[in-house]
C-alpha positions, 0 to 999 in steps of 0.5 A, a space after each residue: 583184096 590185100 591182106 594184113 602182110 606185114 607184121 612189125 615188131 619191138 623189143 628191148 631188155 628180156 626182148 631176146 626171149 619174147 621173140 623166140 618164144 614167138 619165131 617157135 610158135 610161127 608157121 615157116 609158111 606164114 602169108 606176111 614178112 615180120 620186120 624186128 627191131 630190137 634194142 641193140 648196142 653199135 659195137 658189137 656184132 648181132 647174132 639175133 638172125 642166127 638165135 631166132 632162125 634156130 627158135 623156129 621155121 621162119 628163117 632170119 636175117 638182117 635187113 638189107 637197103 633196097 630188098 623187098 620184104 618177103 612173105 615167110 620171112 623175119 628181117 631184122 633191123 642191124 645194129 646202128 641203123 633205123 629199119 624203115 619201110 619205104 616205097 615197098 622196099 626195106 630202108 636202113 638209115 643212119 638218121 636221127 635216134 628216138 628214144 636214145 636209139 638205133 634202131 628205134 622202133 618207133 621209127 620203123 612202125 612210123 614208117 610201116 604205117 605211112 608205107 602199107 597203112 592197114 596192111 600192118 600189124 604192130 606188136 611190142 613186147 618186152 621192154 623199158 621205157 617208151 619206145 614203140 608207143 608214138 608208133 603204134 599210135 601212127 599204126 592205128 591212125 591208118 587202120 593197122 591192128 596194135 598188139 602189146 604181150 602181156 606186161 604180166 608176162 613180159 620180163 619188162 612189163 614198161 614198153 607194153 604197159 606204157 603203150 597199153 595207157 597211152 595209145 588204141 591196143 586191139 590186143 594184149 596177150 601173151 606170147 602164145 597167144 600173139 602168135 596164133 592171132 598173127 596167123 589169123 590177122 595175116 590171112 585177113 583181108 582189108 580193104 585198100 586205103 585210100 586215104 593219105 598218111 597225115 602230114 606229121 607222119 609223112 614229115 617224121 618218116 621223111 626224118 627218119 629215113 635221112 634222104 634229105 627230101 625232109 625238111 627238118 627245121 623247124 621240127 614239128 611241134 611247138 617250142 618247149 622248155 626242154 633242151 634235147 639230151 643228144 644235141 642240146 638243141 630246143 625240144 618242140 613238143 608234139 601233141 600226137 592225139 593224146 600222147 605227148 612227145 617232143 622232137 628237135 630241129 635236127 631230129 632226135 626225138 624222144 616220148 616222156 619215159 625216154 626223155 626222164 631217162 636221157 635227162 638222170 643220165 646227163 645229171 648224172 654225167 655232170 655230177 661226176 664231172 663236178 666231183 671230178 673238178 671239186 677234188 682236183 680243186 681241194 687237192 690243188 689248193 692243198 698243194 698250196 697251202 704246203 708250197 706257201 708254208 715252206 715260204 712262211 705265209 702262214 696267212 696265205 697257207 690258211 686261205 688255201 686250207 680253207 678253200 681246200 676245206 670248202 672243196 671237199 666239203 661240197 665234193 663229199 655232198 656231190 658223192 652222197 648225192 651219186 651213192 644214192 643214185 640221183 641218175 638211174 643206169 641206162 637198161 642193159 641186156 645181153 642176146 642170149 641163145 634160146 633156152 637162156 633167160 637174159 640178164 634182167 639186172 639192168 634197164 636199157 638196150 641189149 647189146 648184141 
């Protein structure tokens, strides 16, 4: 019979942390793979395969398309693309981001639960925000165990805690005792699954995996209120058991937490733009006023100092209205070796 071989994962801010504390309590024997994903900025290069291949026996190395998951083995999702799991084999994709991001876990445990059904285990650990949650619902749907650490422990308790009230955990531990319960679930056997994937998970799979074999619009769901952050296309909303979501027509999805964010940070781009546009305005009509005095316009002069006068003053509320944070900052963190606690600061990815 098959066993419960494939244990996927997710982190974001104080992530880093989570996982060596994991990868140092994990045999170099372990009967699964573990596949990670963890919030990372594009522009730079990762060094997480090289930090977690020191925490522990398991080696680690990024992800490459078309590679097997082996057992004893940690993959890592590369930053700027979606780690998948397709036919067997490992897929990155440069496919639409969740959440904000890419890689995105729930991408990956979408994929992994159409893929290897009750074969899989998912855990998310520390982390802001929402992402993760869609996908251990689709875990559980197919049989799968979900795990979340401890929101107590984790340096982020959001990711873990969110999941906790939204989606079926089996397990919430903390590391220590994740670690021992992967090795009891990776020996486990479970009957094999017969039954096919649903045709929303099959249809999101196919988005992430960005091969065009997906037909994207219309995206799933129904037509919502809500214009999406990255395109500014509709939002469908997607009822998935109990959790909300909402997803586009060209892919971009996002759970609530996620769109709340994207959405501050917009206003908080505008605003800017606004206080930009409304000094320049009072500074230019400044200008004017000066240049139609020196021609004698003292009428034309006063229509300009007005106006002038009216573009400050609503320049002065658009900055009251940013000193008071209208627009929280996205999470940010920085990949630290083993040993160094991450920057908890911030809110957001982890560049790495």
């Amino acid at each position: 019979m098959p066993t419960r071989d494939l244990i996927v994962v997710g982190a974001s801010a104080g992530g880093v942390e989570a996982l060596c504390q994991l990868m140092s309590r994990l045999p170099g024997d372990l009967p699964a793979a573990i596949l990670v994903v963890l919030h990372v900025s594009s522009d730079r290069p990762s060094v997480l395969p090289r930090i977690l291949s020191s925490a522990g026996p398991l080696p680690a190395t990024h992800a490459k398309s078309g590679e097997r998951p082996s057992r004893g083995h940690v993959y890592i999702a590369p930053p700027g693309y979606h780690l998948l799991v397709h036919d067997g084999t490992l897929r990155l994709s440069g496919g639409p981001k969740e959440g904000g991001h890419r890689p995105a876990i729930d991408a990956l445990f979408r994929t992994a639960a159409r893929a290897a059904g009750n074969r899989v285990v998912g855990v998310v650990l520390s982390g802001s925000l929402d992402d993760g949650t869609a996908g251990l619902v689709s875990i559980k749907q197919r049989g799968g165990i979900c795990v979340v650490q401890d929101p107590n422990e984790a340096i982020i308790g959001d990711m873990p805690r969110h999941a906790l009230q939204n989606a079926e955990i089996d397990h919430c531990l903390k590391i220590a005792d994740i670690a021992s319960l992967l090795l009891r679930l990776s020996v486990e056997e479970v009957p094999e699954l017969k039954r096919p994937p649903t045709q929303l998970l099959d249809r999101e799979a196919r988005i992430a995996l960005d091969d065009g074999s997906a037909d994207v619009s219309p995206a799933p769901g129904d037509p919502s209120q809500f214009s999406c952050p990255a395109c500014g296309g509709v939002l469908n909303e997607i009822h998935d058991g109990d959790l909300l979501r909402f997803r586009c027509r060209v892919g971009h999805a996002y759970g609530p937490d996620a769109l709340r964010m994207e959405q501050q940070q917009a206003l908080e781009g505008a605003l800017w733009a606004a206080l930009r546009a409304l000094e320049e305005q009072a500074a230019l009509a400044r200008r004017l006023a000066v240049r139609a005095r020196e021609m004698n316009l003292e009428r034309t002069a006063s229509r300009f100092d007005e106006r002038a006068t009216s573009s400050e003053q609503q320049a002065s509320l658009v900055r009251e209205a940013l000193r008071r944070g209208l627009a929280a900052p996205a999470e940010t963190e920085e990949e630290s070796p083993p040993g160094d606690l991450p920057s908890t600061g911030h809110r957001g990815k982890a560049p790495v």
